[in-house]
MARBA-3410 file (N, C-alpha, C, O; in Angstrom, 1 decimal):
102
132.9,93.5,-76.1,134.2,94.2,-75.9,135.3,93.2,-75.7,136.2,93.0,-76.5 ~ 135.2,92.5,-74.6,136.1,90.7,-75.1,136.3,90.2,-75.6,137.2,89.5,-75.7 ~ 135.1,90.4,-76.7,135.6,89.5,-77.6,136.3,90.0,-78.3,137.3,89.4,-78.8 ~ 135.9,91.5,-78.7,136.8,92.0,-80.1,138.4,92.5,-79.1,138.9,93.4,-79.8 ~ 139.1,92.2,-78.1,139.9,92.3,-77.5,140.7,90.9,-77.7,142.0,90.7,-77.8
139.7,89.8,-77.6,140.5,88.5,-77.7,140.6,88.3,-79.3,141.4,87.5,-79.8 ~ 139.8,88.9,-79.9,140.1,88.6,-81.1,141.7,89.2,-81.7,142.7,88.5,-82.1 ~ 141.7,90.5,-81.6,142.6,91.2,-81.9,143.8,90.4,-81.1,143.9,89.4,-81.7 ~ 144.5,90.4,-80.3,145.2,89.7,-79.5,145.4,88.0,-80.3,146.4,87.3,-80.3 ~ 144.7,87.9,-80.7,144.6,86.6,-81.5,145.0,86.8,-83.0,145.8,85.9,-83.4
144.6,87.6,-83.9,144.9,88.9,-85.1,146.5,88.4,-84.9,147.1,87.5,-85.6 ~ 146.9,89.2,-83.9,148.2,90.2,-83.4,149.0,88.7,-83.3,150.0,88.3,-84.0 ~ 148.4,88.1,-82.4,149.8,86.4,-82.1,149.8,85.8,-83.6,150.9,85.5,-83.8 ~ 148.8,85.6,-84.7,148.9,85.1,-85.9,149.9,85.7,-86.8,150.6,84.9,-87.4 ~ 150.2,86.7,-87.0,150.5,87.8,-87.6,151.5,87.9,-86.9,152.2,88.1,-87.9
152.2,87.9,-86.0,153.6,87.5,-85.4,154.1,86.3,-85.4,155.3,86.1,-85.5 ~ 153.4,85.3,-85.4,154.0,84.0,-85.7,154.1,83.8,-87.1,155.0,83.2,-87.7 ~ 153.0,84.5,-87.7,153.6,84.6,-89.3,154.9,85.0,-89.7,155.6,84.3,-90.5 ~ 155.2,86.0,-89.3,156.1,86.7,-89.2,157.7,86.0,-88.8,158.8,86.1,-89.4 ~ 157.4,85.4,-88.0,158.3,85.0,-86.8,158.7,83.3,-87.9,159.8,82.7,-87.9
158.0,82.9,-88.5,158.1,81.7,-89.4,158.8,82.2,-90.2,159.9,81.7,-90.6 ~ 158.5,83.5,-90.7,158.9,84.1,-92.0,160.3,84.2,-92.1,161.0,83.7,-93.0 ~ 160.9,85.1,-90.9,162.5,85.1,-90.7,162.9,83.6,-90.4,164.1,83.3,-90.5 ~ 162.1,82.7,-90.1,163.0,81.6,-90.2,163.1,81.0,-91.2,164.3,80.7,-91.6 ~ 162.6,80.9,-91.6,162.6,79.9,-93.6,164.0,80.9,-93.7,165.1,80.3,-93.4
163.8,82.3,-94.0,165.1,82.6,-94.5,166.6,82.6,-93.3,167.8,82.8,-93.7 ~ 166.2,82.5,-92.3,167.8,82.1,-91.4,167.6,80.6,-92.1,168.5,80.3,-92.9 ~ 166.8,79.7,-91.8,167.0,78.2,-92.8,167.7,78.1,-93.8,168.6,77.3,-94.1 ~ 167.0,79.3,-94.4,167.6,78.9,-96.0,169.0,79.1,-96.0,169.6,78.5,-96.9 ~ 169.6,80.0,-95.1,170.6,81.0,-95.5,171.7,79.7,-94.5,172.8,79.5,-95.1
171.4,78.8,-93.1,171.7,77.9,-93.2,172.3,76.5,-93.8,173.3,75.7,-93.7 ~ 171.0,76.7,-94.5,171.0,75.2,-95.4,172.1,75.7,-96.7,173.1,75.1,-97.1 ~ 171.8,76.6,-97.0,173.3,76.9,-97.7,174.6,77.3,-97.5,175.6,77.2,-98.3 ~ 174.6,77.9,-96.4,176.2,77.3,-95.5,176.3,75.9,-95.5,177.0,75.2,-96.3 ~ 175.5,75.3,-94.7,175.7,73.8,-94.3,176.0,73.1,-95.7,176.9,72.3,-95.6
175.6,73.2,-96.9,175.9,73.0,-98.1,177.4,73.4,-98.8,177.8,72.8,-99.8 ~ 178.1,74.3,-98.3,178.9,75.1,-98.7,180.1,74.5,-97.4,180.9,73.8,-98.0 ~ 180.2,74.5,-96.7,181.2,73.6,-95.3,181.1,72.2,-96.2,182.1,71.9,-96.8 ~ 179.8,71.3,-96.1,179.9,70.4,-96.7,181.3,69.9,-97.4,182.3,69.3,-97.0 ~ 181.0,70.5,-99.0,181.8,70.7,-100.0,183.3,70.6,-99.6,184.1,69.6,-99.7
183.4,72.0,-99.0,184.8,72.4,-98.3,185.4,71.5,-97.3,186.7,71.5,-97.3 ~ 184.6,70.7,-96.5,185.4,69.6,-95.8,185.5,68.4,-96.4,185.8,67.4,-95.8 ~ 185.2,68.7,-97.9,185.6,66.9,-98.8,186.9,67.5,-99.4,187.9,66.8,-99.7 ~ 186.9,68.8,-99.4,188.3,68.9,-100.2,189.5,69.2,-99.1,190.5,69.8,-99.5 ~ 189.4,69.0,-97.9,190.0,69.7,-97.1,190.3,67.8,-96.3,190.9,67.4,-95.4
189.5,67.4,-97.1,189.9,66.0,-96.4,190.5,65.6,-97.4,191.2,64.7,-97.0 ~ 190.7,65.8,-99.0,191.9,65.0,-99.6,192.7,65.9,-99.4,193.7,65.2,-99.7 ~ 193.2,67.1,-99.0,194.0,67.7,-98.4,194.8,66.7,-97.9,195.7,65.9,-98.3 ~ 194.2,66.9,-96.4,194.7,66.2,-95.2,195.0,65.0,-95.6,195.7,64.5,-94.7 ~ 194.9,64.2,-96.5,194.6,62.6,-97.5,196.5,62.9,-97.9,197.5,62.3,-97.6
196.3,63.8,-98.6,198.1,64.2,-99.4,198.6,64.3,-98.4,199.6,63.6,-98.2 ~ 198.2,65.2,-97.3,199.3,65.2,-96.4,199.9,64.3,-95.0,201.0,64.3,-94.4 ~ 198.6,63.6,-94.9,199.1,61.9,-94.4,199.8,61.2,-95.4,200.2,60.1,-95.0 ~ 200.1,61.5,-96.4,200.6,60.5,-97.3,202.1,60.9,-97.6,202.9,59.9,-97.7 ~ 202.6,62.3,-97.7,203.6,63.3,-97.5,204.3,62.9,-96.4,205.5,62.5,-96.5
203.6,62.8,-95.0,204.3,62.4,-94.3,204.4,61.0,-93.6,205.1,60.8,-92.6 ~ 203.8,60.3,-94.2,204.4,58.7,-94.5,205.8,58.9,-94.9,206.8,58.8,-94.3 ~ 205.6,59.2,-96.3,206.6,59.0,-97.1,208.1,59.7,-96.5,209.2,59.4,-96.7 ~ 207.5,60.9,-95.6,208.5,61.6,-94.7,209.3,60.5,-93.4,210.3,60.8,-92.7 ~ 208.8,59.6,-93.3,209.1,59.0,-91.8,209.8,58.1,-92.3,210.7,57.8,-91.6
209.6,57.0,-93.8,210.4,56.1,-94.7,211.6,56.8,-95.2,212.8,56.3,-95.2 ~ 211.2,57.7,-95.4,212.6,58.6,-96.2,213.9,59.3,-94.7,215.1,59.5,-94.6 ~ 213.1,59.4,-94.0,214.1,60.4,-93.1,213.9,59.3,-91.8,214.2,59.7,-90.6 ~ 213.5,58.4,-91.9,213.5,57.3,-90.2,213.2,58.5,-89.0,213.9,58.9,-88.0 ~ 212.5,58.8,-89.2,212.0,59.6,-87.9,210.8,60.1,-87.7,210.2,60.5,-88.7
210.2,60.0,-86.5,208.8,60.4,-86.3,208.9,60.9,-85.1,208.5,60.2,-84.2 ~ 209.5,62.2,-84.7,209.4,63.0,-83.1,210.7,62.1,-82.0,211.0,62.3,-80.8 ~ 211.3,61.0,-82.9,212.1,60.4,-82.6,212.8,59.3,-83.3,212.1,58.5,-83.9 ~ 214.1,59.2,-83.2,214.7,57.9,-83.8,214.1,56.8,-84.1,213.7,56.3,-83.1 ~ 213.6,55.9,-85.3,212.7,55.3,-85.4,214.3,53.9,-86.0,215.3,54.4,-86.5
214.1,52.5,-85.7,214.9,51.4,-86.4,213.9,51.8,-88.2,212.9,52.4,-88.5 ~ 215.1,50.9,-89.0,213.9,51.0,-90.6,212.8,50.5,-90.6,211.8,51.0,-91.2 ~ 213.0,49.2,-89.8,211.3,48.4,-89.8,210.2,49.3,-89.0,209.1,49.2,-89.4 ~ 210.5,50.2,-87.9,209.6,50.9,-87.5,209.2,51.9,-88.7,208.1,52.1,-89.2 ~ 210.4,52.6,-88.9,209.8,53.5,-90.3,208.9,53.3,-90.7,207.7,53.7,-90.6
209.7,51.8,-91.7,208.6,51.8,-92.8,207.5,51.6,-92.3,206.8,52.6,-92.3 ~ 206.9,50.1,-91.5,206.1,50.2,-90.8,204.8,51.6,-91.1,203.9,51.8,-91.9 ~ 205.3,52.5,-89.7,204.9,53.4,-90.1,204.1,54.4,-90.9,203.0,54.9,-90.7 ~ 205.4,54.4,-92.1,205.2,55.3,-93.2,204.3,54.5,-93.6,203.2,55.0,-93.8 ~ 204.4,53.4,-93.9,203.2,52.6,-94.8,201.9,52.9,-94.4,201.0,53.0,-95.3
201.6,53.2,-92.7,200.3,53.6,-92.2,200.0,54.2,-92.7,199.1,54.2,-93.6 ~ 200.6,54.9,-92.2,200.4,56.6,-92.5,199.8,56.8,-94.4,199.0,57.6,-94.8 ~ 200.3,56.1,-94.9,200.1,56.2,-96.1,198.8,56.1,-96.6,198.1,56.9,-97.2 ~ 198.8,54.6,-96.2,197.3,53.9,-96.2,196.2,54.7,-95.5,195.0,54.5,-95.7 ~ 196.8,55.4,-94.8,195.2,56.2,-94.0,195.2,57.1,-95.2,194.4,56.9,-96.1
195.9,58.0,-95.4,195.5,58.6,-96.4,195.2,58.6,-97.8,194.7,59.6,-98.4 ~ 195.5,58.0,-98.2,194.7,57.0,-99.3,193.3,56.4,-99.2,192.4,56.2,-100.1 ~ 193.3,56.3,-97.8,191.4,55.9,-97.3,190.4,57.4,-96.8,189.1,57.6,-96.9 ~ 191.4,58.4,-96.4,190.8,60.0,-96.6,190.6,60.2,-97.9,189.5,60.8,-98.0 ~ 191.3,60.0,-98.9,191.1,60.6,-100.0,190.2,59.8,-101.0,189.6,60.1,-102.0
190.2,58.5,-100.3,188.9,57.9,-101.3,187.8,58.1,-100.9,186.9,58.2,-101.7 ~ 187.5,58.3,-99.3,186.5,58.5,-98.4,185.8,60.2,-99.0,184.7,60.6,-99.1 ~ 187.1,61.0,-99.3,186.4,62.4,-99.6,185.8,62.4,-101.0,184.7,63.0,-101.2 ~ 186.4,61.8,-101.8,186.1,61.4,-103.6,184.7,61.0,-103.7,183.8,61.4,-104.5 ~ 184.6,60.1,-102.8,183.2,58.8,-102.9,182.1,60.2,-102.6,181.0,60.5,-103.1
182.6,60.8,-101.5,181.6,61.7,-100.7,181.1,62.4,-102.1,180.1,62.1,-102.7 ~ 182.1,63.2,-102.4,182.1,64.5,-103.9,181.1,63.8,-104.8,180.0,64.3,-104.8 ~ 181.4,62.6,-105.6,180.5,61.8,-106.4,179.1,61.9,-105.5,178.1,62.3,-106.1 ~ 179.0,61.5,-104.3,177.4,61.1,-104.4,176.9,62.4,-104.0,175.7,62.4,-104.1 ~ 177.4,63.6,-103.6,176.8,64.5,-103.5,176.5,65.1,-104.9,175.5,65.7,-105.2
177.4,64.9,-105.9,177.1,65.2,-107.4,176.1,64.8,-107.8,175.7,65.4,-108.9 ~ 175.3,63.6,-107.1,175.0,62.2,-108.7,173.1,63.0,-108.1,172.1,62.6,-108.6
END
């Protein structure tokens, strides 16, 4: 009578852990393709942000201001950062896109 009680009980934990595996593969899967899908969306959302460091570079050379009076040499200065960072977003997002393609 123990035994066929530990057996069953043993049945019962296999057959729940089966189970319990089972919904995970598919929360995984259903994971693994969001996480796939964010991915993507944060390469393009970083040359986004890439134009728009670059927008506003060219905003701070053109109009000498950044939240305050800026001399030209600070401007440009500046604007040129600013530029250059995003120019390094947007190559950084590109390179990303390619190797996740290849």
């Amino acid at each position: 009578m123990i035994f066929k009680l530990n057996s069953y009980r043993f049945l019962f934990k296999l057959t729940h852990r089966q189970r319990h595996f089972a919904s995970l593969k598919k929360k995984s899967f259903g994971i693994f393709i969001l996480s796939i899908f964010v991915g993507m969306v944060r390469q393009y959302i970083n040359i986004i942000m890439g134009l728009l460091y670059g927008f506003i570079g060219g905003f701070v050379i053109y109009r000498e201001w950044f939240f305050t009076d800026l001399n030209p040499v600070a401007s440009k200065a500046l604007g040129i950062l600013f530029i250059i960072y995003g120019l390094f977003r947007i190559y950084r997002a590109i390179k990303a896109i390619r190797e996740s393609n290849a």
